[in-house]
Backbone as a chain_set.jsonl record, in Angstrom:
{"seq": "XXXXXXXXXXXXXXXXXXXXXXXXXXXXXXXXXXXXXXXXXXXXXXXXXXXXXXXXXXXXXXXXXXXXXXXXXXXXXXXXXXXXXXXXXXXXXXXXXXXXXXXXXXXXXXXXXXXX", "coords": {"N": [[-9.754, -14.639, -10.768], [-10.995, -11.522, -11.442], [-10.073, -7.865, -11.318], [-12.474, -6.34, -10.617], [-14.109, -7.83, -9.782], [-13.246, -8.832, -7.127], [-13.426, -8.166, -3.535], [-12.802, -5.24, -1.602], [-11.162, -6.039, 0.932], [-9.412, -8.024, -0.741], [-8.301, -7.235, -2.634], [-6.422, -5.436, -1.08], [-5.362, -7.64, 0.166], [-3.931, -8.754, -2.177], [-2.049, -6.465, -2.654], [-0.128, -6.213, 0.005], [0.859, -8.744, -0.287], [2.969, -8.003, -3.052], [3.966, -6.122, -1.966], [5.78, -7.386, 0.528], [6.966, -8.757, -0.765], [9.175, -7.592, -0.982], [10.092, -6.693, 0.884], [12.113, -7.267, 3.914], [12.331, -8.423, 7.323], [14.979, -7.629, 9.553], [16.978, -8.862, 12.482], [18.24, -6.487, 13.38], [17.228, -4.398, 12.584], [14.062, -4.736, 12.208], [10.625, -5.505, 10.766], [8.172, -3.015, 10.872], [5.28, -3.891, 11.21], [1.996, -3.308, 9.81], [-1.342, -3.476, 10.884], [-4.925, -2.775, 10.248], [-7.951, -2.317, 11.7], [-11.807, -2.741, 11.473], [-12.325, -0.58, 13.79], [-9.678, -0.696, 15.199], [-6.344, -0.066, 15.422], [-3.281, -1.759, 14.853], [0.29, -2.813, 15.77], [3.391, -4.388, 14.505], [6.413, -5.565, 15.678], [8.491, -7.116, 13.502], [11.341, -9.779, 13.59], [12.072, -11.102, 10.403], [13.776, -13.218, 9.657], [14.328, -14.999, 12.038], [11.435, -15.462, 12.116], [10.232, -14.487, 14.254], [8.123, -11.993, 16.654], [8.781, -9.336, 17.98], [8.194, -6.939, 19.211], [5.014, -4.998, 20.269], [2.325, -3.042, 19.906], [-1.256, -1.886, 20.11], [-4.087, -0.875, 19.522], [-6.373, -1.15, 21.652], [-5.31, -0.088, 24.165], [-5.419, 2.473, 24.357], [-7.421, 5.073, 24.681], [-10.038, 6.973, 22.49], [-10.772, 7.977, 19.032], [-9.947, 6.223, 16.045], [-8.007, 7.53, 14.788], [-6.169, 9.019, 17.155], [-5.964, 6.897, 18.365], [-3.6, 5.654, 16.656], [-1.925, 7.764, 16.692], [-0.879, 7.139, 19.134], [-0.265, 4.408, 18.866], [1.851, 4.141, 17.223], [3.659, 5.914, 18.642], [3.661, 4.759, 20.95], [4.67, 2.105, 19.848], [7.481, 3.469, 19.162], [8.529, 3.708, 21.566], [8.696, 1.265, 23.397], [10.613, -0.156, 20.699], [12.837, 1.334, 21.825], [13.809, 0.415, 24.07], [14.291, -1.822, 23.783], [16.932, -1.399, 22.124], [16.084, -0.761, 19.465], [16.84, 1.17, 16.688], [16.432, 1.269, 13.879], [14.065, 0.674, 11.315], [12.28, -0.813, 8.959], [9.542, -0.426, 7.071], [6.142, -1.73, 6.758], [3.109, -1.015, 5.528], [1.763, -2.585, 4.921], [-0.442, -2.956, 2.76], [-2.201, -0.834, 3.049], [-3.402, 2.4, 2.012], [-0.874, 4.784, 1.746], [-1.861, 7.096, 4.245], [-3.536, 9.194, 6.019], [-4.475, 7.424, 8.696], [-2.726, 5.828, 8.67], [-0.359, 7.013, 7.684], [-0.179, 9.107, 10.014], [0.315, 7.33, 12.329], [2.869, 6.532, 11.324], [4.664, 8.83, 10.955], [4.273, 9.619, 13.871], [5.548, 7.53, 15.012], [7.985, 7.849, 13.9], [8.984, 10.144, 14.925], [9.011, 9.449, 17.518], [11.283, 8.017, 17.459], [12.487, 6.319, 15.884], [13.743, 5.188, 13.238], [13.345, 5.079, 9.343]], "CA": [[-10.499, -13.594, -10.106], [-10.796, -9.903, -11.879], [-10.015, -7.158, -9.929], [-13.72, -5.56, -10.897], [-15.35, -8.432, -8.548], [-12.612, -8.513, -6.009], [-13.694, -7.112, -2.731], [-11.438, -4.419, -0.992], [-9.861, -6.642, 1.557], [-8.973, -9.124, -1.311], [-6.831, -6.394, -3.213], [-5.546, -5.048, 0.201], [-4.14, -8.216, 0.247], [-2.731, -8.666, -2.846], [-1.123, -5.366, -2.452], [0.173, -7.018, 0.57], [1.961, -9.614, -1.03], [3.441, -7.443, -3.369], [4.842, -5.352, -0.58], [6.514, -8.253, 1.174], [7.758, -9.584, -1.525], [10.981, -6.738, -0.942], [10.14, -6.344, 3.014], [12.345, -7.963, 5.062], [12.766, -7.826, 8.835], [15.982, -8.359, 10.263], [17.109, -8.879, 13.838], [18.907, -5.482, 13.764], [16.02, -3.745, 11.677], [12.992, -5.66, 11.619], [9.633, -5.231, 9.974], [7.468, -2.692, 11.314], [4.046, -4.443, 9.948], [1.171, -2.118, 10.169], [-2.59, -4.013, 10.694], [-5.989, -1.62, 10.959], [-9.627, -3.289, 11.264], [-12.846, -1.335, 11.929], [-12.204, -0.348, 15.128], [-8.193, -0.902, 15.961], [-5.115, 0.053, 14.74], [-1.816, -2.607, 15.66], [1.606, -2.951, 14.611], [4.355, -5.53, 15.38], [8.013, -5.706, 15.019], [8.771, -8.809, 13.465], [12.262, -10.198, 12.543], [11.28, -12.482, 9.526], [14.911, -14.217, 9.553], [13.692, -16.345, 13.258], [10.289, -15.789, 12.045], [9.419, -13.786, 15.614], [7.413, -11.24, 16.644], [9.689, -8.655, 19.066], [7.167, -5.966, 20.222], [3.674, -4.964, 19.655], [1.279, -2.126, 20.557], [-2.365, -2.125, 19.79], [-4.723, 0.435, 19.616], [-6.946, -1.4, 22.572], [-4.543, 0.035, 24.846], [-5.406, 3.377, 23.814], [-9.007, 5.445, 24.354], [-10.019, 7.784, 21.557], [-10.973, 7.95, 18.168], [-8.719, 5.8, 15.7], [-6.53, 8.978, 14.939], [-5.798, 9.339, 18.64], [-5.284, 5.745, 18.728], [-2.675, 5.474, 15.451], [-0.915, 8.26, 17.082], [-0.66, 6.947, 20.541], [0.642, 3.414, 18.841], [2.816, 4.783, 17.091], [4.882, 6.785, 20.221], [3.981, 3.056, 21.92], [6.243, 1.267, 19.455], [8.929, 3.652, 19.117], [9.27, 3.539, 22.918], [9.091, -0.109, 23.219], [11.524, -0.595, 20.645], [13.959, 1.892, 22.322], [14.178, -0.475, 25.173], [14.928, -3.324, 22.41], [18.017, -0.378, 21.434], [16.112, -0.486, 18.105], [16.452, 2.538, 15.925], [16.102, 1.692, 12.388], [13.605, -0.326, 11.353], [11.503, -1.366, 7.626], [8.141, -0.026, 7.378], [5.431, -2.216, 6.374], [2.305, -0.444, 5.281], [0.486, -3.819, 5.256], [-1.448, -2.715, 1.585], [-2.63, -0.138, 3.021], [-2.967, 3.226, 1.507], [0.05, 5.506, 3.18], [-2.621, 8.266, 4.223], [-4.431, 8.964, 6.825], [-4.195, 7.195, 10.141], [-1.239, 4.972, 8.445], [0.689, 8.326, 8.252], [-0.21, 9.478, 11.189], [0.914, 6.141, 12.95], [3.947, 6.425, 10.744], [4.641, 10.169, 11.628], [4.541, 9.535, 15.655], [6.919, 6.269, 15.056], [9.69, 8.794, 13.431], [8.534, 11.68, 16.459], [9.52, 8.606, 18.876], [12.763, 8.363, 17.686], [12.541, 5.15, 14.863], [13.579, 5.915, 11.752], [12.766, 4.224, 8.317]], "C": [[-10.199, -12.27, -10.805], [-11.059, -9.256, -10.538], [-11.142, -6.459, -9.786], [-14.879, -6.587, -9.419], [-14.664, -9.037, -7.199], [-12.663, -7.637, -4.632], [-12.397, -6.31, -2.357], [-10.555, -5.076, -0.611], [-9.444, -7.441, 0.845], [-7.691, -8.449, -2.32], [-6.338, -5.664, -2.115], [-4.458, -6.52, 0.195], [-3.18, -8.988, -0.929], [-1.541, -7.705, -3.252], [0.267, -5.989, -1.831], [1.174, -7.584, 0.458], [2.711, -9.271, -1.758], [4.676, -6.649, -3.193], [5.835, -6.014, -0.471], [7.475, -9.391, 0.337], [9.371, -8.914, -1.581], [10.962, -5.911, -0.043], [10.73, -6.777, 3.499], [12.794, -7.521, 6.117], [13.815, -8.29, 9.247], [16.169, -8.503, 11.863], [17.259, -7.338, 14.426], [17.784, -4.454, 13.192], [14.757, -4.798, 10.886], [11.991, -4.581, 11.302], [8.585, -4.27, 11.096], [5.814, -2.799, 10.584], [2.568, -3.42, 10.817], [-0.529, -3.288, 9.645], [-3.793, -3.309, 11.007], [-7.574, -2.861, 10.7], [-10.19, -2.136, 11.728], [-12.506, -0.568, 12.723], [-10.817, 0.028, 15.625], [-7.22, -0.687, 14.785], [-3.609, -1.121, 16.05], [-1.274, -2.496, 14.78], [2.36, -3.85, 15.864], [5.797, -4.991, 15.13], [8.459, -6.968, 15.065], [9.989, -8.836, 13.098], [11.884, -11.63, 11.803], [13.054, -13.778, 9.233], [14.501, -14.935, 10.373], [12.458, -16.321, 12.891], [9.599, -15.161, 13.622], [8.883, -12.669, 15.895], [8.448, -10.499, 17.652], [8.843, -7.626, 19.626], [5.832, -5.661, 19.551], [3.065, -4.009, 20.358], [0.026, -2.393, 19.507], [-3.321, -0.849, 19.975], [-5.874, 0.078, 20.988], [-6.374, -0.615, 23.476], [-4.871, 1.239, 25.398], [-7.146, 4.106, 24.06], [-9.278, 6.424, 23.75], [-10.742, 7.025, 20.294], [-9.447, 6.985, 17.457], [-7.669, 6.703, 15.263], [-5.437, 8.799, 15.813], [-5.023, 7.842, 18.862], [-3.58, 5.854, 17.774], [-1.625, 6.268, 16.072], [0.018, 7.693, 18.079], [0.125, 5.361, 20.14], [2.133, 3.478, 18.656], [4.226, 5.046, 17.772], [5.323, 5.309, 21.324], [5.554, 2.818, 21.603], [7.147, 1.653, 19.66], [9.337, 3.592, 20.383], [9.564, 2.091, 23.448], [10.55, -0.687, 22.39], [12.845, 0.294, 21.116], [14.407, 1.678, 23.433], [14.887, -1.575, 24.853], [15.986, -2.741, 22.351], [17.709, -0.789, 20.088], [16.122, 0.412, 17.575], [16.245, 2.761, 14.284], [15.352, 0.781, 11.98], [12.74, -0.643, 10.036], [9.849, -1.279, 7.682], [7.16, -0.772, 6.075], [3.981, -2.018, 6.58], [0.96, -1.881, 4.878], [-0.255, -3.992, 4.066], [-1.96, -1.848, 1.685], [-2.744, 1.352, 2.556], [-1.97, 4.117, 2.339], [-0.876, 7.5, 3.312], [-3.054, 8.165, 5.08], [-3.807, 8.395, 8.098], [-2.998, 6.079, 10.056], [-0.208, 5.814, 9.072], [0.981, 8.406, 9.44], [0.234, 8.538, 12.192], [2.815, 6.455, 12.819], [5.042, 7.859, 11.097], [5.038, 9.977, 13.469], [5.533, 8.711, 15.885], [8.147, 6.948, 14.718], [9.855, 9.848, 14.428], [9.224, 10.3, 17.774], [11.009, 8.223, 18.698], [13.24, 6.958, 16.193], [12.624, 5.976, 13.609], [13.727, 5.059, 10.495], [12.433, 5.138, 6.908]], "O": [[-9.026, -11.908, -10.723], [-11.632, -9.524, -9.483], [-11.108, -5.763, -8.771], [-15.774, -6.279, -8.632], [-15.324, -9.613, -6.334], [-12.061, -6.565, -4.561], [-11.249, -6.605, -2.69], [-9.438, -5.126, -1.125], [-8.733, -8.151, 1.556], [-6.599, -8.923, -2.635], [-5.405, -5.016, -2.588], [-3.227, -6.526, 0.212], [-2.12, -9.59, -0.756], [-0.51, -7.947, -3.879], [1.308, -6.241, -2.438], [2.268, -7.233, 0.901], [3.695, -10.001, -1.64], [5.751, -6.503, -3.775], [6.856, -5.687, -1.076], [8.241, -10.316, 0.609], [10.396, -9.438, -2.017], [11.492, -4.804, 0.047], [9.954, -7.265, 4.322], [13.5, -6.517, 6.195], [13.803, -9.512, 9.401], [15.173, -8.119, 12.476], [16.73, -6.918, 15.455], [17.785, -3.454, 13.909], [14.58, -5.309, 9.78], [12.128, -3.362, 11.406], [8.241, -4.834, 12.134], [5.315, -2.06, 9.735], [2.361, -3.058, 11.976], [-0.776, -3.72, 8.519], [-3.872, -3.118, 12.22], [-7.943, -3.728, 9.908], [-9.718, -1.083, 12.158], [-12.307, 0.527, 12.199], [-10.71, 0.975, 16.405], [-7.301, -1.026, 13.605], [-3.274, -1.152, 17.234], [-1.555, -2.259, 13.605], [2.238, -4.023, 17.077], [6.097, -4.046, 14.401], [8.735, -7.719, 16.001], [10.219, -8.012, 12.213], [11.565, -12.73, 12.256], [13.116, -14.883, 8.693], [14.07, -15.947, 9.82], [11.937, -17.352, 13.318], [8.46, -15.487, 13.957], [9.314, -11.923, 15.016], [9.08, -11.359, 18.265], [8.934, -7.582, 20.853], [5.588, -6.036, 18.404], [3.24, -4.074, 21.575], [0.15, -2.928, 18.405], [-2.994, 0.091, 20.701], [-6.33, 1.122, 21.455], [-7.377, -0.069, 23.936], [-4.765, 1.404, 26.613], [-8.058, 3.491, 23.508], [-8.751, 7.351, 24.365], [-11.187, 5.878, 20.346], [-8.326, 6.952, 17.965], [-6.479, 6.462, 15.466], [-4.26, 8.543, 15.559], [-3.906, 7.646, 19.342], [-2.545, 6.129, 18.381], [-0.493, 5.787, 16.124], [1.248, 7.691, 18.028], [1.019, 4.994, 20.902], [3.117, 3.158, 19.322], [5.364, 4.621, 17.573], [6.295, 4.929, 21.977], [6.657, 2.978, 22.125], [7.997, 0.957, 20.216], [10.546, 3.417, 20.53], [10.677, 1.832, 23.905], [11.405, -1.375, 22.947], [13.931, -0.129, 20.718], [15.245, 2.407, 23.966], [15.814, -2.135, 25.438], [16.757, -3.669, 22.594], [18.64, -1.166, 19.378], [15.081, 0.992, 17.883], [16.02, 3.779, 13.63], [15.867, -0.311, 12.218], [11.824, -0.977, 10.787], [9.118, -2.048, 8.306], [7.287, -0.552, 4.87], [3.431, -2.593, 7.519], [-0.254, -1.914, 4.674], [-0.843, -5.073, 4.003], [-2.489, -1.48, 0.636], [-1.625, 1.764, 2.862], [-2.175, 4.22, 3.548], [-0.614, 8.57, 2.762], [-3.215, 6.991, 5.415], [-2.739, 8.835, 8.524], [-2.444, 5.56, 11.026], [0.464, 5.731, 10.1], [2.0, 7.994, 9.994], [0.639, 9.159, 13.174], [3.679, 6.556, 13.69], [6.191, 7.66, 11.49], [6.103, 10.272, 14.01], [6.369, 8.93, 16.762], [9.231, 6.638, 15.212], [10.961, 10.341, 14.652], [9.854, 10.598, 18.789], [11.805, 8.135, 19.633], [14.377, 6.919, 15.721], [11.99, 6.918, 13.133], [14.437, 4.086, 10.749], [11.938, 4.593, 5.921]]}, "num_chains": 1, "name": "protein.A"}
């Protein structure tokens, strides 16, 4: 496959892979994985040692523009995981460019108290 007839999401996700190839989530600092589609912004906190997912906000949750949302996940997670007593955690930008409503996700998650 050249990357000339490669759609977007097909080099998003070889970015992706790239990424994760020197991501890992631990129990004590897992993966904060960052997923956006048309519409929604989510993120998880996975530890990839059990292979589990530990918290999750979604931008459904949320009513606004995706901005408003990204922010509002954001403040989610870090309060979620400060119930977990997580505070440091591996930021996984998913492929995505770090701009925009990534940031701004990424930005409110360090304003909530997570740091990375």
């Amino acid at each position: 496959m050249t990357t000339l007839l490669a759609s977007k999401n097909a080099k998003r996700q070889i970015r992706h892979k790239r990424i994760r190839a020197s991501v890992k989530g631990t129990e004590t600092r897992p993966r904060l994985a960052v997923f956006k589609s048309n519409k929604f912004v989510s993120v998880q906190l996975i530890d990839d040692t059990k292979g589990t997912t530990i918290a999750t906000a979604h931008g459904r949750e949320f009513k606004g523009s995706q901005s408003v949302q990204s922010e509002a996940v954001g403040k989610a997670i870090a309060e979620r995981a400060k119930k977990l007593k997580i505070t440091a955690v591996v930021f996984d930008r998913g492929g995505y460019r770090y701009g925009g409503l990534i940031k701004s996700l990424a930005d409110a998650a360090r304003a909530g108290g997570l740091t990375f």
